[in-house]
C-alpha positions in Angstrom: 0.0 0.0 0.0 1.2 3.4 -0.7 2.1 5.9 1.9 0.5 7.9 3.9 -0.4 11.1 2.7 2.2 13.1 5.7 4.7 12.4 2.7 6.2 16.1 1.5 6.3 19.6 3.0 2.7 21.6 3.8 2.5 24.1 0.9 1.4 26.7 3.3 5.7 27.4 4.1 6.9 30.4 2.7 10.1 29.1 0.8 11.7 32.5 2.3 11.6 30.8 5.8 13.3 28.0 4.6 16.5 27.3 7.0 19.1 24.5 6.2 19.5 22.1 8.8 22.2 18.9 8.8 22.0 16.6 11.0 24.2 14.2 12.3 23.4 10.5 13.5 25.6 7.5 14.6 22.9 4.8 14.3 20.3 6.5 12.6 18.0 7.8 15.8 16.8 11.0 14.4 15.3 10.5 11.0 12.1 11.3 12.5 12.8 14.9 13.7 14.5 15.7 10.3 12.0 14.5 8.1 9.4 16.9 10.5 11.7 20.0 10.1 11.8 19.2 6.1 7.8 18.3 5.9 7.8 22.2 7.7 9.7 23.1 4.4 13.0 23.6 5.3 15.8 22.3 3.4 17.4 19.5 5.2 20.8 16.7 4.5 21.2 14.0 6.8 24.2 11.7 7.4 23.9 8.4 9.7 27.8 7.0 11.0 26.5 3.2 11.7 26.8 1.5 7.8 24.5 -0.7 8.8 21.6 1.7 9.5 22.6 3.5 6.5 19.5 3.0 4.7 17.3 4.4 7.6 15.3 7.2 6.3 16.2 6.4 2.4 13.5 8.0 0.5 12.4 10.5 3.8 15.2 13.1 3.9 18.4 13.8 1.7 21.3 12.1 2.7 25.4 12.6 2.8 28.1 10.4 3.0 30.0 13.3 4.4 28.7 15.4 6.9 31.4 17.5 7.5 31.6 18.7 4.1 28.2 19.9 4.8 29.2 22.2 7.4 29.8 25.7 6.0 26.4 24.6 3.7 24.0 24.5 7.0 22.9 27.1 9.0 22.5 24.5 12.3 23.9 21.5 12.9 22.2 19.0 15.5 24.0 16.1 16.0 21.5 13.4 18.1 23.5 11.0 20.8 26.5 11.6 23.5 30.3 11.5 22.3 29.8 14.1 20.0 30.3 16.4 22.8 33.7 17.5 21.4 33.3 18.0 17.8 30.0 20.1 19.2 32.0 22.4 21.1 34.2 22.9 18.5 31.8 24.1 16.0 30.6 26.6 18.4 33.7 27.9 18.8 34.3 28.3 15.2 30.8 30.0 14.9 28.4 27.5 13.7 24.8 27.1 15.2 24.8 23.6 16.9 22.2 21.3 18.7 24.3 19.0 20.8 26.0 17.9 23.9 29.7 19.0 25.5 32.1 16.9 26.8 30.6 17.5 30.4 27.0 16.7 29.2 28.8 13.6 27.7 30.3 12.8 31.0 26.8 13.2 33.1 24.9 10.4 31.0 28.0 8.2 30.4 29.7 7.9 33.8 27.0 7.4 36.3 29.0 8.7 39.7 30.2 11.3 38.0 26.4 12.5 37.1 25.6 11.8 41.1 28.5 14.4 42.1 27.9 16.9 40.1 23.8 16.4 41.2 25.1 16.9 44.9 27.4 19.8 44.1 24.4 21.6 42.5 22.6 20.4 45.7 20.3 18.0 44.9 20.0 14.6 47.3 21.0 11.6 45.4 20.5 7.7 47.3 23.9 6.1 48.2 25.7 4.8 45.2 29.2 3.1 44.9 31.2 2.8 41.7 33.6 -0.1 41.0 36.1 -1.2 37.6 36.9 -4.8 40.0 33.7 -7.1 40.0 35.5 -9.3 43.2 35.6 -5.6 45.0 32.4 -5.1 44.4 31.0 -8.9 45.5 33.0 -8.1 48.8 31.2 -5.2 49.4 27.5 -6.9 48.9 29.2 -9.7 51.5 30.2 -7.2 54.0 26.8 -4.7 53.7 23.9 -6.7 52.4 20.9 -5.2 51.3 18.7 -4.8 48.1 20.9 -2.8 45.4 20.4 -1.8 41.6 23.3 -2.8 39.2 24.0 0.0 36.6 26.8 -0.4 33.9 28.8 2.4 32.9 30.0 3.9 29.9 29.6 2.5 26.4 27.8 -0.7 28.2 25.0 1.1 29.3 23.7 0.0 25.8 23.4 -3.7 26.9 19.6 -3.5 28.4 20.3 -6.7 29.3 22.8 -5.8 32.0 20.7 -3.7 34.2 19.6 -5.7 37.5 17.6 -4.6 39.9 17.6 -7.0 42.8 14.6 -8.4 44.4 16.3 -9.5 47.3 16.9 -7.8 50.9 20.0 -9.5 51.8 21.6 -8.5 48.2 22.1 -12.6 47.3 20.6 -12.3 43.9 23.3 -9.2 43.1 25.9 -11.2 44.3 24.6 -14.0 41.7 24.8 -11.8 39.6 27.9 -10.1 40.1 29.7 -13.9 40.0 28.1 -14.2 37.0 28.9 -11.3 35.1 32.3 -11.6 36.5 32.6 -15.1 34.2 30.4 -13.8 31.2 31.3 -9.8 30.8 34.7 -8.8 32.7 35.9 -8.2 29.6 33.3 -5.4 28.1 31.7 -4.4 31.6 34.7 -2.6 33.3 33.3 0.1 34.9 30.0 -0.1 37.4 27.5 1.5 39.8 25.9 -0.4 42.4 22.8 2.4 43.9 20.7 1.7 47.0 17.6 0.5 45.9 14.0 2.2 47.0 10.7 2.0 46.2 8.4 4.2 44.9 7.7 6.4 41.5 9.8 6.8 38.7 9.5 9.7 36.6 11.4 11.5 34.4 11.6 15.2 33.9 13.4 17.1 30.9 13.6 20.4 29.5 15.3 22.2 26.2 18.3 24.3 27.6 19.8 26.6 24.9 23.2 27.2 26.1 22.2 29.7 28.3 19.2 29.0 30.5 16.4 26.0 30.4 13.7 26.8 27.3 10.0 26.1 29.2 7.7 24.3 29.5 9.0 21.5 31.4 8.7 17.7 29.9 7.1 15.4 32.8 7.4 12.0 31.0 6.7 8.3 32.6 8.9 5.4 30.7 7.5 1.9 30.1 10.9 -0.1 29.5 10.2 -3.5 29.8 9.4 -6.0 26.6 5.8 -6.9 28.2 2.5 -5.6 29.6 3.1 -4.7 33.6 6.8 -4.5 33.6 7.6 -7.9 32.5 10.7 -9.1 30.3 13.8 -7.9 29.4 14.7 -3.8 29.2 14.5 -2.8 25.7 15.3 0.7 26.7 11.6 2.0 26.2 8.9 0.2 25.0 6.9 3.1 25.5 5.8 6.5 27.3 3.3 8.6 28.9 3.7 12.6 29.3 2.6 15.8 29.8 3.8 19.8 29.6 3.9 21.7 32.5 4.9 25.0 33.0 7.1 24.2 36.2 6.8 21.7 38.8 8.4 20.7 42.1 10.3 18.1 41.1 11.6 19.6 38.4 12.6 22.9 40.2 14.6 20.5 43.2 16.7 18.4 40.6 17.2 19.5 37.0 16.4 22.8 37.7 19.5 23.1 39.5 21.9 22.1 37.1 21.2 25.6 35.1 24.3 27.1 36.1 26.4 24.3 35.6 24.8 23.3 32.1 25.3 27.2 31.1 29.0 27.4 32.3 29.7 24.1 29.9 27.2 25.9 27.0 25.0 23.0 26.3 22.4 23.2 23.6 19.7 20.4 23.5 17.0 18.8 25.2 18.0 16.9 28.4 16.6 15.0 30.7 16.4 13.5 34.5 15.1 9.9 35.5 14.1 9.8 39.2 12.6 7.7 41.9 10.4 9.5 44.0 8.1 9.0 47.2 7.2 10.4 50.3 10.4 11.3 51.8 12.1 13.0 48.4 13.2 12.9 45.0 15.9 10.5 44.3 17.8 11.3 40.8 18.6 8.2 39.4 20.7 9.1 35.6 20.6 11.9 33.0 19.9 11.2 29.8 21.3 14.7 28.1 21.1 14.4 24.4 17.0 13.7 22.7 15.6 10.6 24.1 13.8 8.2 22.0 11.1 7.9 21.2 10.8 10.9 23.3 11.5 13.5 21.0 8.5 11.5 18.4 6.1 11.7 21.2 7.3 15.4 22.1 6.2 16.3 18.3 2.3 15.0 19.3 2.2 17.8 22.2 4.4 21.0 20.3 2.5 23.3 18.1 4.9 25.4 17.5 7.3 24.7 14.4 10.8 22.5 15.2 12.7 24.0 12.7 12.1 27.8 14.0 12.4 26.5 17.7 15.6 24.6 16.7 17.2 27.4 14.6 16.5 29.9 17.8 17.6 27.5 20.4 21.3 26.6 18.5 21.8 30.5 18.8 21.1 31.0 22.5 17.9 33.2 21.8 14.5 32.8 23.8 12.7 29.7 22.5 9.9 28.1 24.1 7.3 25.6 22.9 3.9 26.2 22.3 2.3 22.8 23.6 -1.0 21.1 23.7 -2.8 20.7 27.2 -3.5 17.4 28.5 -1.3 14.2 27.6 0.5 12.1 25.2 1.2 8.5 24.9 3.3 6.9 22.4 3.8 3.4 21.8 6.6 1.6 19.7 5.7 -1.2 17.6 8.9 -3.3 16.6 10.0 -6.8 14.5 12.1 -9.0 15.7 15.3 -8.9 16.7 14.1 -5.9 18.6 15.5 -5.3 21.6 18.5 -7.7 20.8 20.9 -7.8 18.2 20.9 -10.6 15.8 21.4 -9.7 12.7 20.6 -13.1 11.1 17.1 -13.2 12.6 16.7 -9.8 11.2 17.1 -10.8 7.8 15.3 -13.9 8.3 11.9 -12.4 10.0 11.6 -8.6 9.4 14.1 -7.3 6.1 12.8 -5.4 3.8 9.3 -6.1 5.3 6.3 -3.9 3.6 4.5 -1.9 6.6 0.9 -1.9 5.5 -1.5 0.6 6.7 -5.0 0.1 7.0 -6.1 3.9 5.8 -4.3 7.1 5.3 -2.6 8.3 8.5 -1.7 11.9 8.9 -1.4 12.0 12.3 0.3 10.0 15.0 2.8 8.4 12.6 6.3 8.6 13.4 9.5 7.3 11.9 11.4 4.5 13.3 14.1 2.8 11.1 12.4 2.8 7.7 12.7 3.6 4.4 10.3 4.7 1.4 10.6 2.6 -1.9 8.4 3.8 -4.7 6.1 4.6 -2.5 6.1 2.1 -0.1 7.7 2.3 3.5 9.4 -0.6 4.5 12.1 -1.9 7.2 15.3 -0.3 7.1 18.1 -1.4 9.6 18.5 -3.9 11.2 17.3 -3.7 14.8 13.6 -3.7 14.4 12.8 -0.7 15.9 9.9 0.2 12.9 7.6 2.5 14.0 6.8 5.1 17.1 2.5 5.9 16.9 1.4 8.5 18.9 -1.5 10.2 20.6 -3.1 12.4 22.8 -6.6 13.6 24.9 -7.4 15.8 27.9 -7.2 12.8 29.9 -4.7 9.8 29.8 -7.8 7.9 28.8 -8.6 10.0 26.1 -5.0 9.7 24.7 -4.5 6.2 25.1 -8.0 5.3 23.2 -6.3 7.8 20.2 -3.1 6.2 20.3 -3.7 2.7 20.5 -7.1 3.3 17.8 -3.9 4.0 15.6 -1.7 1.3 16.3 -4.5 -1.0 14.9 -4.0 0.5 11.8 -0.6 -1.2 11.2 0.3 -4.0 9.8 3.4 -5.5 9.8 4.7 -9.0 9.9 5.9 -10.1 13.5 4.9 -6.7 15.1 4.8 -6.2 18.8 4.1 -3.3 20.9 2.8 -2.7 24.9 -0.7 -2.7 25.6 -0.6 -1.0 28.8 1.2 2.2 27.8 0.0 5.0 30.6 -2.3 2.6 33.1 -0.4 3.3 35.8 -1.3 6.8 36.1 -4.4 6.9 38.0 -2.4 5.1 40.3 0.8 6.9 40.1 -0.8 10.6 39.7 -2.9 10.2 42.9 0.7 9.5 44.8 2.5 12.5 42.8 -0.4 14.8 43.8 -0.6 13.8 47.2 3.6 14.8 47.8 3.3 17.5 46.3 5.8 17.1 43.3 3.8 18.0 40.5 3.1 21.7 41.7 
């Protein structure tokens, strides 16, 4: 079936207002955001590092085998993951207009106790955390002070899912399984660690634009649904899923990310960043930052923001005011992936979900974002290979509202082997009456 009719830029954009924006991928992440800044008729080259995600957008967006030969072309570069903190800087520096991280934003998502110091510099309470490189230092310390912990890798291992544990157990036994086991299985690729007190309660996330100078309002409030399966069951895929909502300011926000203005000016980030947290009756416990877009955060941003990306973008890369004009009420989006998904496995991609056709039921010109596909001669189909296809969106006054919308949509996919969470957002009756009730949401 052909493609939806969202295909092409609105012919209501004044060609005048036309801005040229590259962006800059290592595994293909942000195809979604620059096909939306060229559907608002701005010019637009992409370029993804990864070969094997090359094809990730084909058909969507121009692409470049060089990016940096693209440079003096664009008027704003935004470059979409960590460890591009330095190059960033040093673009700004030369003049250029740039949407990215700094090597201390880098730092703050990808070394874990360094992201908890700086929080308690700023002033911010943070739960006890320990950080080891020696996996028989850190089964000593479970022997001599059991208790129920949260294993965390660091650096470039944070991208194993797989290796987050959360332990079930009071006396910490099941970490220390798990510790002898990773010891055997990943000493070699896990050499850097966090173990963090664990406690019970909410999690939520809070983000917010920052544009080198000062946060850019309103303030994201967002609720993740990482597991595989319905009611937090399976492995971590890194987010299966998410519920959120615009707020103007809030509590929680103003006692943890809010604090890290001065510090996030001083090091001139420019981006959208963000701050995962447990919270209950007796505080708000930062758990890890996240400072670069999250996804599919940034598709399910797009179903709340009225205003237009590419203006918002172009002001934000040059330190100029630039808020968001948002929708009231929430959104939900939901990711609907192929196998491998969230593994890597290269073979079962090609066997199960390559090249697959993505069939929709009617038109869509809402709600539909880009995961890794492509468009051939008309059709959109898999690109990739980790079966991450599609991100669907919706929204309503209530979570209720948004959640009939969004999943309403979802049924008008069809692609072989597709999965996707059922339960996006039906913990927040739940969760919102505890919220409320301490006060974090005011």
């Amino acid at each position: 079936m052909s493609a939806p009719s969202t295909v092409g830029p609105p012919a209501s954009v004044e060609e005048k207002k036309a801005k040229k924006f590259l962006f800059v991928s290592i595994e293909g992440l942000i195809g979604d955001l620059a096909y939306q800044i060229k559907r608002e008729g701005h010019e637009v080259k992409y370029h993804i590092i990864d070969k094997a995600e090359r094809d990730v957008c084909d058909g969507f967006v121009d692409k470049c085998d060089e990016w940096r030969a693209q440079v003096d072309w664009a008027d704003t570069i935004i470059f979409d993951d960590i460890g591009f903190g330095k190059v960033a800087d040093e673009l700004r520096k030369k003049g250029k207009a740039v949407v990215g991280g700094t090597p201390y934003t880098d730092e703050l998502e990808d070394e874990r106790g360094f992201g908890q110091s700086e929080l308690v510099a700023a002033g911010v309470n943070v739960l006890p955390n320990w950080n080891f490189t020696d996996f028989d230092e850190a089964i000593a310390f479970v022997e001599k002070n059991p208790g129920r912990y949260v294993l965390k890798p660091n650096g470039s291992a944070q991208n194993e899912k797989e290796l987050l544990f959360i332990g079930q157990e009071e006396d910490g036994a099941d970490i220390h399984n798990m510790l002898m086991h990773y010891k055997k299985s990943w000493s070699k690729k896990l050499n850097s660690f966090q173990l963090q007190k664990f406690v019970s309660g909410v999690e939520v996330a809070v983000g917010a634009f920052f544009n080198g100078k000062q946060f850019c309002g309103p303030v994201n409030v967002n609720f993740e649904h990482k597991r595989m399966f319905p009611g937090e069951v399976g492995p971590n895929t890194g987010e299966m899923g998410t519920l959120m909502f615009w707020t103007p300011g809030a509590r929680i926000f103003r006692e943890t990310l809010g604090r890290m203005e001065g510090r996030l000016a001083a090091c001139g980030y420019v981006g959208y960043i963000d701050l995962n947290c447990i919270v209950n009756a007796k505080g708000i416990y930062p758990l890890e930052f996240t400072s670069r877009f999250g996804y599919p955060t940034i598709s399910i941003q797009m179903e709340g923001v009225t205003s237009p990306w590419g203006e918002f973008f172009h002001h934000l890369a040059r330190g100029e005011p630039a808020d968001l004009k948002t929708k009231k009420g929430f959104q939900i989006g939901v990711v609907v992936a192929v196998p491998p998904f969230p593994f890597q496995d290269i073979s079962a991609f090609r066997r199960y979900s390559e090249d697959a056709t993505i069939i929709f039921k009617k038109p869509m010109p809402d709600g539909l974002h880009l995961g890794d596909v492509k468009l051939v001669e008309g059709d959109w189909r898999l690109a990739g290979e980790s079966g991450y296809a599609l991100i669907i969106t919706g929204s309503g006054l209530t979570v209720d509202d948004a959640q009939k919308q969004v999943y309403k949509r979802v049924e008008n996919v069809m692609i072989p082997n597709l999965f996707y969470r059922t339960d996006i957002g039906n913990k927040w009756s739940h969760d919102s009456d505890l919220l409320h009730a301490w006060e974090y949401l005011h």
